[in-house]
Structure formats: structure tokens, C-alpha cells
N, C-alpha and C positions, 0 to 999 in steps of 0.2 A: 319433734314438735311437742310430743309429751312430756318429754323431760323438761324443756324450757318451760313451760305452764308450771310444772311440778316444782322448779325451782324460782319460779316467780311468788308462787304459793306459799313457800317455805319461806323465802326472803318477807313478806308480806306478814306471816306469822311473827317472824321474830323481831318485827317492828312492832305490830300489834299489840306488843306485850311488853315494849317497854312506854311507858305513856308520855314522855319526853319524844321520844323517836317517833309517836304516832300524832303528838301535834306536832313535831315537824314538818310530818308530814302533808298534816292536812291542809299545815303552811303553804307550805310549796305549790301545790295543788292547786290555792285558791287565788295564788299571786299569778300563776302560769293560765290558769282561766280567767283572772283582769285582764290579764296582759293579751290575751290570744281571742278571748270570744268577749269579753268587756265593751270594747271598743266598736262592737258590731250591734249588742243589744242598747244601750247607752249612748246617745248622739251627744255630738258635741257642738256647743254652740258659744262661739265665739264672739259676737255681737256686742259692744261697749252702751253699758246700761247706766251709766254714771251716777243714776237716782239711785240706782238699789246697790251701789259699791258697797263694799265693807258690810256688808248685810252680817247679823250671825246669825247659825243654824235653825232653819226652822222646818216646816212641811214644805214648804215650796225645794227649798236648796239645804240639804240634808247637812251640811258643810259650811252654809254660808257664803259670800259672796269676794270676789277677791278687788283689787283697786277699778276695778272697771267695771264692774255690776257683774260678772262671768259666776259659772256656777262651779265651784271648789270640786266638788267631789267628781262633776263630769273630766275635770283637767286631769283631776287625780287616776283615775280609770286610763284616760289614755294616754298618760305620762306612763304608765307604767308599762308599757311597750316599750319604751326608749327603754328604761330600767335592766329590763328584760333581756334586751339585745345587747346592752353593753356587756352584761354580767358573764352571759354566754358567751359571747364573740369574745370575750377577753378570757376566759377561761380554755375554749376551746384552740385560740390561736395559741395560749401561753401552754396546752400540757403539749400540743405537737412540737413546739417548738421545745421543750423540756424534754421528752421521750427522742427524737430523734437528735439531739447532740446530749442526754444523757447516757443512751443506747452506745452509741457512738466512743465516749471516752470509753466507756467502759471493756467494750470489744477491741478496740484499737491498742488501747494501751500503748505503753513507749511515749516517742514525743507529739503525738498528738492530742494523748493523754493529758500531756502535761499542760500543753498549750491553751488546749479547753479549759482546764480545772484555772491557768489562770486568767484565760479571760473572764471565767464564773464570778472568779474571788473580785476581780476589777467592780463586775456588776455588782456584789453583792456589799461591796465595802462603799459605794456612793449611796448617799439615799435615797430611795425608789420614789418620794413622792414628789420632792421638788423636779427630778428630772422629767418624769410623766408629765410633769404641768408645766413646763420650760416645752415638753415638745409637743403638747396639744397646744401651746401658745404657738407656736412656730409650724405645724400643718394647719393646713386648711380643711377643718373637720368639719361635713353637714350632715354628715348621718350616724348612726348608731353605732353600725358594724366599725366603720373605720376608727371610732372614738377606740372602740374593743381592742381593732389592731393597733394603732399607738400602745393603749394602757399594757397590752402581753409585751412590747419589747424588754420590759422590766418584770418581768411577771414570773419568769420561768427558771433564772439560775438556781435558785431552793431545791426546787424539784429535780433538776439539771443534775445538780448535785447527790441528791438523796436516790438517784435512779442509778445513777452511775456507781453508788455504793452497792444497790442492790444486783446490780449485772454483776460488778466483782465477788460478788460473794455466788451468786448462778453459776457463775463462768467452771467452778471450781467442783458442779455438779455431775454425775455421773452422765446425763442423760446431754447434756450439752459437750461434752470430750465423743460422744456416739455422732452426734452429728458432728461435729468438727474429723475426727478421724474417716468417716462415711463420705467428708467432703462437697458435704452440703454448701449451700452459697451463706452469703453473709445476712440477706436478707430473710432467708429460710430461717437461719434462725433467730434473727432480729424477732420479726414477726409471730411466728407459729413455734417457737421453744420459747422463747423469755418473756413474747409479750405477757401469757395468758400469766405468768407469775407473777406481774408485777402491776394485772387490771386493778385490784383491789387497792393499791397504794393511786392506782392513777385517778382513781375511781373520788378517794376522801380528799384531793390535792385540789380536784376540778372544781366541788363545793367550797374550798378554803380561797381556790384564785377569784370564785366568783363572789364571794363574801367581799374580796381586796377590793375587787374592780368596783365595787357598786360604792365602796368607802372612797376609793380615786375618785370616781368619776363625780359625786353629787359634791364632792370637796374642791375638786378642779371647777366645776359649774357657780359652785358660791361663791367661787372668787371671781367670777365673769371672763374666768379664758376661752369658756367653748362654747358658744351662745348659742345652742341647740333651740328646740321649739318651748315656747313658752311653759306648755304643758308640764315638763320635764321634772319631775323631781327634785334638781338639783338648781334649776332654773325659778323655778316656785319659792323656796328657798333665798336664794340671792334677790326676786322683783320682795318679799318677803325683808327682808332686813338690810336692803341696801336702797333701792330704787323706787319705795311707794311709799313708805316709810309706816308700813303695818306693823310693824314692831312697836311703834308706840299708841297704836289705836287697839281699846280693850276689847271690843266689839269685830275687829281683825285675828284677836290670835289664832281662831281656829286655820285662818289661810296660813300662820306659820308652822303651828303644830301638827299638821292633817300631812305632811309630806314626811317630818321628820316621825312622826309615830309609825306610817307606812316603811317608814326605812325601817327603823328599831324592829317591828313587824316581822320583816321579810327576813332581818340579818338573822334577827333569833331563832326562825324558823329553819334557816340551813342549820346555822350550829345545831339544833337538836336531830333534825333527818341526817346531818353528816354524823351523829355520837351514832345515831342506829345504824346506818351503812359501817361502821365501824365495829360494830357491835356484831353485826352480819356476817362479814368477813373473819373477825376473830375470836373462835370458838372459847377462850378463854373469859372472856370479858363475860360472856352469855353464861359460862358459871357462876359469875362473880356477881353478876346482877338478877 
């Protein structure tokens, strides 16, 4: 238990000191507290105000008011639950589903080796956005998570691939020929030999799928295939420049801009917490910087 403190500490230090990686991080933080306790302190009222539409920012409505009198910034708070869930659930579906058939070719080797690497190639030579929005048009999506699971079908051959290079090169390890000769099972060393070598790659992959998923998903929503809850980032967005027609009222833009800043926000917030978890992992770069 000490040691894990001690290496929390450490890890914590060496974002602290790069100030790119420590507003990342404050990022993340502040978006993952919208998203988790926002929603609890902040009500949301939904109620059509039609006098006060298109209001812009003042004391009352910090944000201004969107095509129905509603208050921008309370939507924005709890849109960003949904945000939250897709990013994760699609990152989290897409590295298991990348770790166990990257894991996989790589220990197997031979022809199912081969078979994997080209189904990989098949996935990776279509392009990933129009098929994710072909198949959220075609499921029936009402919630978060399952948007997540759609958005990972497409999510994982990269990684798929990049794991399965780093097992081939593991494989070749002294410490992995011990348990393979000792007769360990395949999962023993799937698990407790290879995993713990290749957290740190699994670790910067999970912030780059959830970076994708939130660019799919608020891109899938503004074209109106997945008509989640109004709230929605992506949703806010499309009632925004297709359906209320705020885009050309002056006194409206902050209902357009107040989603897309929130994205720009959040995206650049991973990219710096993912340069420092980077930076963390590889003792080289923390020279270098």
C-alpha cells in the first residue's frame, strides 16, 4: 500500500513539473467533476420559455438562453455526462477488444497469426468514420454506453496491431521462454508476464481512443443519426446549426459556441495529461524536458 501512494506521488511530481501535463490535468479533473457531481449540484430545467429564447449571457443565465427560453450553461453541465460515457465506454470497449486479439496474434503466431493481422488490415484500410455513422444509423442507440460500444468496433485494429508488435518482440524475452518452458498456461502469461509491459502503451492509447470517440460521436450527432438527449454536446450542436436556426441570430451564438469551446476544452486537455502520462512512462523524454 505504501509503495502505491509512493508511486502515485512520484507519478503526480512528474506531471507537476511539466505545466502542459498539469493543465491537462486540471482538465480532466474538472470535466470528470461536470460530468459526475455537476449534474447533482446544478438542476436542470427544461421548461419552454419562449419570451426569454435566444437570450445572450447575462447574471441570470451565465450562457444565455437557447431556441426555447432553456438555460445554455445548465444543458452544458449535464450534456457532459453523456460526453463522458461515450469517451470511456468507447475507449474502454475498444483497448479490451485491442489487447485480447492483439495479445492473441501475437502468442499464437502461425496462421492465426496471419488471419488476425488481415482481418486488422481489412478494418484499417476502410475508413473508420463513415462506417461508425452507417452503424449508429443502423442500431438502435438510447444510451451512452451502447453509443461507446458501436463507436469501439472500429476503435481497436491500431492498437490491435501495435500490441501485437510489442508481444513479438516480449516473446523473445528471457523471462517469457521461463514461463513458457515451466509450462505455465497461456493466460498466466497473457496476463501477469506481458500485461504489466505493455500498461504504459495501453495506458496513452485509452486517452487517444477517448480523444476519437468524443470527435465520432459529437460528428455522428451533428449530422442527426443518433438523436440522444437534447442536452448532449453533439445534440446542442446540430438543434444549433440545423434545426433552430441560431446560427444566424447574433444574440444566439454563444448557444453555438459554448459546446464547441467545451469540446476544444476537453480534447486539449487529454492531449496535454496524455504528453505527461507519456512523459511518466518514459524516462527519456523527462531528460529531455
Amino acid at each position: 500500500m505504501k509503495t502505491l501512494w509512493r508511486n502515485i506521488i512520484e507519478s503526480l511530481g512528474i506531471i507537476s513539473r511539466n505545466r502542459r501535463a498539469f493543465f491537462g490535468l486540471l482538465g480532466v479533473v474538472f470535466f470528470i467533476l461536470m460530468a459526475t457531481a455537476g449534474p447533482l449540484i446544478i438542476p436542470l430545467n427544461m421548461t419552454a420559455d419562449y419570451v426569454d429564447r435566444f437570450q445572450p449571457p447575462s447574471l441570470s443565465h451565465i450562457l444565455g438562453t437557447d431556441y426555447a427560453g432553456r438555460d445554455i450553461f445548465q444543458q452544458l453541465v449535464h450534456g457532459s455526462t453523456d460526453i463522458m460515457l461515450i469517451a470511456f465506454s468507447t475507449a474502454l470497449f475498444g483497448i479490451l477488444l485491442a489487447v485480447i486479439i492483439g495479445i492473441l496474434a501475437g502468442l499464437s503466431g502461425g496462421r492465426v497469426d496471419m488471419l488476425i493481422m488481415r482481418v486488422i488490415d481489412v478494418f484499417l484500410t476502410v475508413p473508420a468514420f463513415p462506417v461508425m455513422a452507417i452503424f449508429a444509423a443502423l442500431f438502435r442507440i438510447r444510451d451512452p454506453v451502447t453509443f461507446g460500444l458501436v463507436l469501439a468496433i472500429w476503435s481497436w485494429p491500431g492498437l490491435a496491431r501495435a500490441i501485437r508488435s510489442q508481444i513479438l518482440s516480449l516473446r523473445k524475452r528471457e523471462f517469457i521462454e521461463a514461463a513458457e518452458i515451466m509450462g505455465m498456461s497461456t493466460s498466466h502469461i497473457m496476463f501477469k508476464e506481458l500485461m504489466p509491459n505493455i500498461i504504459p502503451y495501453i495506458t496513452i492509447n485509452f486517452i487517444n481512443i477517448a480523444r476519437g470517440a468524443i470527435t465520432a460521436s459529437v460528428g455522428i450527432m451533428l449530422l442527426g443519426l443518433v438523436p440522444l438527449s437534447v442536452t448532449n454536446w453533439g445534440m446542442m450542436l446540430n438543434l444549433a446549426t440545423f434545426q433552430t436556426g441560431a446560427i444566424y441570430v447574433p444574440s444566439a451564438l454563444s448557444y453555438l459556441l459554448s459546446p464547441m469551446i467545451a469540446i476544444i476544452l476537453f480534447q486539449y486537455s487529454l492531449i496535454c495529461f496524455g504528453g505527461g502520462i507519456d512523459e511518466m512512462f518514459d524516462p527519456r523524454l523527462r531528460v529531455q524536458s
